[in-house]
Every structure is written in C-alpha cells, then in structure tokens.
LUMDO-380556 format. One record per residue (C-alpha): residue in one letter; x, y, z; residue number from 1. Coordinates in Angstrom, 1 decimal, decimal comma, m for minus. Each point is the difference from the previous one (the first is absolute). Layout:
BEGIN
<atom aa="a" X="X" Y="Y" Z="Z" i="NUM"/>
...
//
This chain:
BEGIN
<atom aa="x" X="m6,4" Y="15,6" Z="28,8" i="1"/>
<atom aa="x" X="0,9" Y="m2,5" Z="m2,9" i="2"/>
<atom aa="x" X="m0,8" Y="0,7" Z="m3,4" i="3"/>
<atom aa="x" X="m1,7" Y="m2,5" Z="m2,0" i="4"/>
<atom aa="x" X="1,2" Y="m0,8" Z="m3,7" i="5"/>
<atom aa="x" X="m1,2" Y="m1,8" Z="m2,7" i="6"/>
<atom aa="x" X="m0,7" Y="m3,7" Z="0,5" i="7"/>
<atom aa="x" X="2,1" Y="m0,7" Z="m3,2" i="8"/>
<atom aa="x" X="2,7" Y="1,8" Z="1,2" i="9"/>
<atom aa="x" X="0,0" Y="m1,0" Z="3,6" i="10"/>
<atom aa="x" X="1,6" Y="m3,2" Z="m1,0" i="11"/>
<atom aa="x" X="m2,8" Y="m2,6" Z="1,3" i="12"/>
<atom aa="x" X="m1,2" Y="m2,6" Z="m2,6" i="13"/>
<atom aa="x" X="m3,8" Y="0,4" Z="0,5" i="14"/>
<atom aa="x" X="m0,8" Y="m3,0" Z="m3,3" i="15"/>
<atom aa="x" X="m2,9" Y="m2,1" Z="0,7" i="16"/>
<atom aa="x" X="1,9" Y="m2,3" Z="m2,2" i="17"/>
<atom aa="x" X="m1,4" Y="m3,7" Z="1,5" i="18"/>
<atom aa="x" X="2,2" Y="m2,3" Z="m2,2" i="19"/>
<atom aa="x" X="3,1" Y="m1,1" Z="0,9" i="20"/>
<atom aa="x" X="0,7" Y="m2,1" Z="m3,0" i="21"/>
<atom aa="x" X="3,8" Y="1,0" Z="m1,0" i="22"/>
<atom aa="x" X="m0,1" Y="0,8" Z="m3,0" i="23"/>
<atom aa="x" X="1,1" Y="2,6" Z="m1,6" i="24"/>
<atom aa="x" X="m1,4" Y="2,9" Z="m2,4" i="25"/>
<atom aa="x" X="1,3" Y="m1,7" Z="m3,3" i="26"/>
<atom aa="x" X="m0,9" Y="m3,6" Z="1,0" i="27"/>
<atom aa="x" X="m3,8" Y="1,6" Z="0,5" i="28"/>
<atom aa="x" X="0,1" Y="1,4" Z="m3,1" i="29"/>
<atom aa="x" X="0,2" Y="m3,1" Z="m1,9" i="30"/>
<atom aa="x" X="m2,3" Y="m1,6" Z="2,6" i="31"/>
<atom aa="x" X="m2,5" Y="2,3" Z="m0,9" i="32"/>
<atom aa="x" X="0,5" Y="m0,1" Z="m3,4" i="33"/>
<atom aa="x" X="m0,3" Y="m3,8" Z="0,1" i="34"/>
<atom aa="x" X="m3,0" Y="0,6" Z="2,2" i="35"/>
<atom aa="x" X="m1,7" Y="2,3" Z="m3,0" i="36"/>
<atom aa="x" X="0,9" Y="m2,4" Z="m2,6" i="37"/>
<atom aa="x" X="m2,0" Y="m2,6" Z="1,8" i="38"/>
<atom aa="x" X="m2,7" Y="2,0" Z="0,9" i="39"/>
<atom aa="x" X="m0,3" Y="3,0" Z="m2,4" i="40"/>
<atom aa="x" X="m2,5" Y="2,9" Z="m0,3" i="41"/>
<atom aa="x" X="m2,9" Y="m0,7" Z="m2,4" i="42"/>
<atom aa="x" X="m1,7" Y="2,6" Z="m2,3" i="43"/>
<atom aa="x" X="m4,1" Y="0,3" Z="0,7" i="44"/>
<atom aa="x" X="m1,6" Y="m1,9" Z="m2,5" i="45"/>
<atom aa="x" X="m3,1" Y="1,6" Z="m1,2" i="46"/>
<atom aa="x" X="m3,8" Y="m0,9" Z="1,1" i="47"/>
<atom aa="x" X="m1,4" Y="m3,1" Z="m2,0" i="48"/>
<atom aa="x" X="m3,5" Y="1,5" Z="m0,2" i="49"/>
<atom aa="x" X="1,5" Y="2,6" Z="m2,2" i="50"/>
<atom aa="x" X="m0,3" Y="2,8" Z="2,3" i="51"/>
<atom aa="x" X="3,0" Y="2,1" Z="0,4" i="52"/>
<atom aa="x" X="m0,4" Y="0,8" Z="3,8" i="53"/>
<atom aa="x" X="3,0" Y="1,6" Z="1,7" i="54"/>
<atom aa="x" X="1,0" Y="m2,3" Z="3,2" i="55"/>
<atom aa="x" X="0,0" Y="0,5" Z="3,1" i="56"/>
<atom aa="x" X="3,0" Y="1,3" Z="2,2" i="57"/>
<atom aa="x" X="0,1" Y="m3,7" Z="1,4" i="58"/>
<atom aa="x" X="m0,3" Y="m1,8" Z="m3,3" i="59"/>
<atom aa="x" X="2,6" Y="2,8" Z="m1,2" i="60"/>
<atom aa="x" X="2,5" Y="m0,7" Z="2,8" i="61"/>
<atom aa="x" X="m0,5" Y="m4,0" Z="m0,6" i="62"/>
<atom aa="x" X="1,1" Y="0,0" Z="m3,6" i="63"/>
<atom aa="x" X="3,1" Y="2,2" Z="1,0" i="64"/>
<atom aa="x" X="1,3" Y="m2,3" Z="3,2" i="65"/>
<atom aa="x" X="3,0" Y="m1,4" Z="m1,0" i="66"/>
<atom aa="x" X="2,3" Y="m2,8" Z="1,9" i="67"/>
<atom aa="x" X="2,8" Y="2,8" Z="0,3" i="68"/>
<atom aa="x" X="m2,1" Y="2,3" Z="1,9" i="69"/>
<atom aa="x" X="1,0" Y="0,4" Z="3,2" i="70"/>
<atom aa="x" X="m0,7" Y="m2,7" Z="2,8" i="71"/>
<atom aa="x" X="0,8" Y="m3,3" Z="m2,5" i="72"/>
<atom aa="x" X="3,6" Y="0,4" Z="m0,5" i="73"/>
<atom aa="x" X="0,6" Y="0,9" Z="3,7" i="74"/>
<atom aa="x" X="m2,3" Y="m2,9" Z="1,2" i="75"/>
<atom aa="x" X="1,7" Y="m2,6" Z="m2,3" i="76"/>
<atom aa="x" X="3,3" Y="1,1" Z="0,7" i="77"/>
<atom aa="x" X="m0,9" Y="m0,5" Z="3,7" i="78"/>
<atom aa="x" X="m1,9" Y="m3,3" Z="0,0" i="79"/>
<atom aa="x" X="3,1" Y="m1,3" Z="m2,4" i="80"/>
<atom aa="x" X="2,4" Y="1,1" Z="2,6" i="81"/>
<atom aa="x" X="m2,3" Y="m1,2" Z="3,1" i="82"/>
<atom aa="x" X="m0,9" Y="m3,9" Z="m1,4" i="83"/>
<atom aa="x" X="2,7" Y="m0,2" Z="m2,8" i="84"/>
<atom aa="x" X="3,1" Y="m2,2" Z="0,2" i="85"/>
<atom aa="x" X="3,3" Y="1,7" Z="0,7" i="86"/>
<atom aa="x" X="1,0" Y="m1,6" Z="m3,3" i="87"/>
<atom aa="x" X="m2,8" Y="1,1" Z="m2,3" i="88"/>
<atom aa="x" X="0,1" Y="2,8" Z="1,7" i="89"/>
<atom aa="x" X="3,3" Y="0,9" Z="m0,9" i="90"/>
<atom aa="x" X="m0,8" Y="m1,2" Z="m3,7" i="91"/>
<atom aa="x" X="m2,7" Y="2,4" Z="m0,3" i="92"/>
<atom aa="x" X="1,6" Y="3,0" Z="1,4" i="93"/>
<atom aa="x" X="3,2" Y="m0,7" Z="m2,5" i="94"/>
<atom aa="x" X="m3,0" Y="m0,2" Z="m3,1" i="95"/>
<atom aa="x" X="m1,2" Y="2,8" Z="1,5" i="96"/>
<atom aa="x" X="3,2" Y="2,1" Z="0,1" i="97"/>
<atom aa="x" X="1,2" Y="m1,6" Z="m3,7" i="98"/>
<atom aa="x" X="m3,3" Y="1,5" Z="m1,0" i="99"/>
<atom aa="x" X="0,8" Y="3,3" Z="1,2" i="100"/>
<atom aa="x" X="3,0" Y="0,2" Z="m2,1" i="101"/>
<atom aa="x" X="0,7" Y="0,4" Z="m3,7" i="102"/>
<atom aa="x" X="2,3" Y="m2,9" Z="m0,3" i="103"/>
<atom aa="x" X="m1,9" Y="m2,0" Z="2,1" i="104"/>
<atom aa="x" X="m3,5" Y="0,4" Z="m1,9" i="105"/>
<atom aa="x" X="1,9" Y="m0,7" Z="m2,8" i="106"/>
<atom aa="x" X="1,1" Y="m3,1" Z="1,0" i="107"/>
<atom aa="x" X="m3,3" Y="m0,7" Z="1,3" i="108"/>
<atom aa="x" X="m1,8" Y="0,8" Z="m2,8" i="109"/>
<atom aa="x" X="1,5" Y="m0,1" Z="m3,0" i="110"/>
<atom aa="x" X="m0,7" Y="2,3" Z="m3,1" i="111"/>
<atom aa="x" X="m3,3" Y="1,3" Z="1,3" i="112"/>
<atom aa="x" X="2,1" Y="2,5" Z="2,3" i="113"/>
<atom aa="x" X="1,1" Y="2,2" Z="m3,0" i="114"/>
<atom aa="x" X="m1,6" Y="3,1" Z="m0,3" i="115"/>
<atom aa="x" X="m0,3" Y="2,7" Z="m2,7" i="116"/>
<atom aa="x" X="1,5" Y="2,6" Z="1,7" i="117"/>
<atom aa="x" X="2,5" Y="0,9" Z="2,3" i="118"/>
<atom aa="x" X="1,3" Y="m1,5" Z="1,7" i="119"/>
<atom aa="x" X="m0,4" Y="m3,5" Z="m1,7" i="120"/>
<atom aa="x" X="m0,1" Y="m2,4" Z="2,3" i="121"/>
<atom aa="x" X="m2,2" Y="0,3" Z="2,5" i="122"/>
<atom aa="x" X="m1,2" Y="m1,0" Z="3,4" i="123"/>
<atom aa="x" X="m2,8" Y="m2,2" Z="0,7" i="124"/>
<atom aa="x" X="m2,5" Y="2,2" Z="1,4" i="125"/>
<atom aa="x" X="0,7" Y="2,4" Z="m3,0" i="126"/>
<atom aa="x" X="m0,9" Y="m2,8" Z="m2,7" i="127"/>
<atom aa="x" X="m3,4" Y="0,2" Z="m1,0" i="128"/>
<atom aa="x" X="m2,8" Y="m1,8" Z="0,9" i="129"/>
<atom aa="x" X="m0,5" Y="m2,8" Z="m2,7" i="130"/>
<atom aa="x" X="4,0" Y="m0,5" Z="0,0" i="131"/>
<atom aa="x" X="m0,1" Y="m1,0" Z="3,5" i="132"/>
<atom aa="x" X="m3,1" Y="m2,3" Z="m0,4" i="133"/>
<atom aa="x" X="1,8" Y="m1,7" Z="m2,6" i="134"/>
<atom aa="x" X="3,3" Y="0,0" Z="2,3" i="135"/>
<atom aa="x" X="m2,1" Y="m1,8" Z="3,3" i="136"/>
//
C-alpha cells in the first residue's frame, strides 16, 4: 500500500495560474506599481447631506480597489504580450526591468527616486505615490 504525502511536497505543481505572459516577479512589480499609479485607491468622501453614515461593505471595498490589485497587472501583462509588437514589446519589458532596479529608476526618473532613508535610492514601486504621478 502507497503512502500518500503532502501535495506540496509530492513535487506536482497544482497553480491555477492561467497567464502565460513571461514575465517575471520584478517586471510585475513595477507593472503593478504603474498599474496603481494610474489607477489608485480613493479615500470615502463623506455624505453631502451632512449625515455621517458608515458605508456599506460594497461602497467600502469600491473606494479601496486599486489598479495593483490582483487581476490588472496579470491581464495587462498578458494582453501586451498577446497583441503587442515584438518590438514594443521588448521596449516595455526593458522599462519594466530598468524600473525594477535602483540605477535604472534613477535614470528613469530623475531626482524624485531619492528617499530619506536607507537605502537612498530606491526602486520604483517603493517611491511614493505623488512621486510617481509626477514621474508618468
């Protein structure tokens, strides 16, 4: 009689991961992080009638959505790779990877890639929201 083990450790890849895109962890970092800056999370804004109501879960879970979460970047990255051009293809992918360094951002970016603390320079995801507005 066989002995069954863990799935994790019986070596078989069980992902339900769909996309076949390419690309790899860093170059969806930066994706995603261009996908936030583009469409960021909004704070509620409060009733104009002047009642302070709490929202619902629905209205809650709409003013949190962000472009980053986690279908966008994958579905981008997929529909770039699917329809794209091998050249701008490759042109994005190398922004994409620049973007994931610390050199790179910085010579993407300029200036605005300078932190406070350490380390300095930073990457592009780590920047903060209103720097990378001002960077796109």
């Amino acid at each position: 009689m066989r002995r069954e083990c863990h799935p994790l450790l019986s070596g078989v890849r069980n992902r339900a991961n769909k996309y076949k895109h390419g690309l790899s962890s860093a170059e969806m970092e930066s994706l995603s992080s261009l996908c936030e800056t583009i469409l960021p999370s909004v704070s509620p804004i409060p009733e104009l009638d002047g009642q302070q109501n709490q929202p619902t879960k629905a209205v809650q879970a709409f003013y949190t959505a962000s472009g980053s979460q986690t279908p966008m970047p994958d579905e981008m990255a997929e529909l770039l790779t699917k329809r794209g051009l091998p050249e701008a293809v490759f042109l994005v992918r190398l922004v994409l990877w620049l973007l994931s360094t610390r050199l790179g951002t910085f010579f993407l970016c300029g200036s605005l890639c300078f932190g406070e603390k350490w380390p300095y320079l930073k990457i592009f995801s780590s920047i903060s929201l209103d720097k990378r507005e001002k960077v796109l």
